[in-house]
C-alpha positions in Angstrom: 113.9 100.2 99.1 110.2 99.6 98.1 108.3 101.3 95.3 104.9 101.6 95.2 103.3 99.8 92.3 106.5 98.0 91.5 107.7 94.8 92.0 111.4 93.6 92.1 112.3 91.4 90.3 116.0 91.3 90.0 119.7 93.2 89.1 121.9 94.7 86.0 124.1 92.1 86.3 125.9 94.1 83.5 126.2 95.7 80.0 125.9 94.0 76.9 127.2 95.5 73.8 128.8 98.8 72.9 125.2 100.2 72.3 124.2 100.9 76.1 122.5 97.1 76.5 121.8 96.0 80.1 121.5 92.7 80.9 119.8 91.7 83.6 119.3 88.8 86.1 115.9 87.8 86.6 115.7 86.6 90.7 113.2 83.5 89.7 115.2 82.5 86.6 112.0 82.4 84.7 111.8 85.2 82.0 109.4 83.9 79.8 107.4 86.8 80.7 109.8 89.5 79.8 108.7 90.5 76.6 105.5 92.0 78.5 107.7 94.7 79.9 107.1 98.6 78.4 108.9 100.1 81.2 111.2 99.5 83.9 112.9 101.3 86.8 116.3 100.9 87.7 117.2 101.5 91.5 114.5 104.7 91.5 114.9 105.6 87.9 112.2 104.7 84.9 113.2 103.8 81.6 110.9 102.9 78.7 111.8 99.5 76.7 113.1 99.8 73.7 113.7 96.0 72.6 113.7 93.1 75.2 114.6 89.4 75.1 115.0 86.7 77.0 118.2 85.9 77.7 119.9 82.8 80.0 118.7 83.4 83.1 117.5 86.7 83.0 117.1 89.4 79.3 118.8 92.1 77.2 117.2 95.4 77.2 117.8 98.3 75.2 116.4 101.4 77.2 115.5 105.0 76.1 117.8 107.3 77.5 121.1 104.8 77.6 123.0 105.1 74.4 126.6 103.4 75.2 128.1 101.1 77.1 129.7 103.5 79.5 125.7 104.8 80.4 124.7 100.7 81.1 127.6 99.9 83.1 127.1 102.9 85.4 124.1 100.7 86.4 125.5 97.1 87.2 124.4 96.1 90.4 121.1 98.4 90.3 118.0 97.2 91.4 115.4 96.4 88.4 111.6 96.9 89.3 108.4 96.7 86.8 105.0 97.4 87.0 103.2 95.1 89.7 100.2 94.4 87.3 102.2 92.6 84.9 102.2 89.7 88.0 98.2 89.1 88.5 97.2 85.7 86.6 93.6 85.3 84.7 91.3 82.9 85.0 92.8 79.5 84.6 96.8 81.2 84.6 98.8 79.3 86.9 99.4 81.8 90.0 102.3 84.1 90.5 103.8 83.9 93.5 103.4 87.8 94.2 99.8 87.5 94.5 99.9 85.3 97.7 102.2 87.8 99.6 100.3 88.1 103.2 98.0 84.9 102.6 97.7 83.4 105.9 98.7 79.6 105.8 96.6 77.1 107.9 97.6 73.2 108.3 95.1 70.6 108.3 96.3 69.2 111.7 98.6 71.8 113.2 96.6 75.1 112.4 97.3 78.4 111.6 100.8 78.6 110.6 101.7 82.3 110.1 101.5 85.1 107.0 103.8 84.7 104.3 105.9 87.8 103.8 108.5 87.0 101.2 109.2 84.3 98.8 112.5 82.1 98.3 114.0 79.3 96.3 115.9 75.5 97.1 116.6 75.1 93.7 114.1 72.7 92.7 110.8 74.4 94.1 109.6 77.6 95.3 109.3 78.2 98.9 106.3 80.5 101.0 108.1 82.6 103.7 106.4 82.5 106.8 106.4 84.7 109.6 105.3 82.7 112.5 106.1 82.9 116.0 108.9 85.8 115.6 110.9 83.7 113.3 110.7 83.0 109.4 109.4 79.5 108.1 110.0 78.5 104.5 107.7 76.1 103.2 107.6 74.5 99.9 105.0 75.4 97.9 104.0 71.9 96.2 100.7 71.0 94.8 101.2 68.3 97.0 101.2 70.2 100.5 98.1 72.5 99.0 94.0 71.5 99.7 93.0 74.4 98.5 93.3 78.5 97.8 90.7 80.7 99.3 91.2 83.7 97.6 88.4 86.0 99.4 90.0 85.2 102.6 93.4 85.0 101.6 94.0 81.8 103.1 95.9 79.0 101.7 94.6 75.7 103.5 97.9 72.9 103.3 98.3 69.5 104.4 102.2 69.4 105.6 104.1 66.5 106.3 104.8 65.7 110.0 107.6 67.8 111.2 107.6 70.3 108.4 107.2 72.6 110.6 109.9 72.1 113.5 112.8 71.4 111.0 114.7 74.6 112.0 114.1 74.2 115.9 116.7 73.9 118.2 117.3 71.0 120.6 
């Protein structure tokens, strides 16, 4: 499901409280962000914020229009999306990874690469999702892989260590 606007960014991974509470898993662990959000949609359904806080991996929010805990758990498992616009970083923000969806990726020796179409996670960095050559390539995205950004052309220009990028192949 995609909605226009929106951006996923994770599940009701269930109620909290007696008070219709939902708390929610946030897909990049980082909710430092959270308290930003006005409004949310849960699977296609909006809900203004009442109160929101961060909250282990993820936040508590208390949404107009859920009242009890029978309401919140009626949505574990949902889908929770927000307002794209909360993910485009100012001047001198460190990026969001949203913004480089479709950057093409070029490598200083190999070339173009491919168009990163989703975004993933080892554990310990943030990977690019490549399409390239009808399969996906994930890529860390390290500040020490990256020359440079070129945001007009939507080009990110890297340096990748030898092999990177036949890792997956088969013999």
């Amino acid at each position: 499901m995609t909605q226009s606007n929106k951006t996923l960014i994770g599940k009701v991974l269930d109620a909290h409280g007696i008070k219709g509470d939902i708390y929610c898993i946030v897909f990049s662990q980082d909710a430092s962000w959270v308290s930003k959000i006005k409004s949310l949609n849960l699977n296609e359904q909006a809900f203004e914020v009442k109160k929101i806080k961060a909250f282990k991996k993820g936040f508590i929010a208390t949404l107009g229009g859920i009242s009890d805990r029978n309401q919140a758990e009626a949505f574990k498992g949902a889908e929770v999306w927000v307002d794209s616009l909360l993910f485009i970083s100012k001047d001198g923000e460190s990026l969001f990874l949203s913004e480089l969806l479709n950057f093409m990726v070029e490598d200083k020796t190999f070339g173009e690469v491919g168009l990163i179409n989703s975004f993933s996670t080892n554990g310990w960095q943030d990977l690019l999702v490549i399409s390239s050559l009808n399969k996906n390539l994930e890529i860390p995205f390290v500040k020490e892989f990256v020359i440079r950004i070129d945001h007009a052309k939507k080009v990110i220009h890297m340096n990748l260590p030898e092999g990177l990028l036949k890792i997956n192949d088969q013999n």
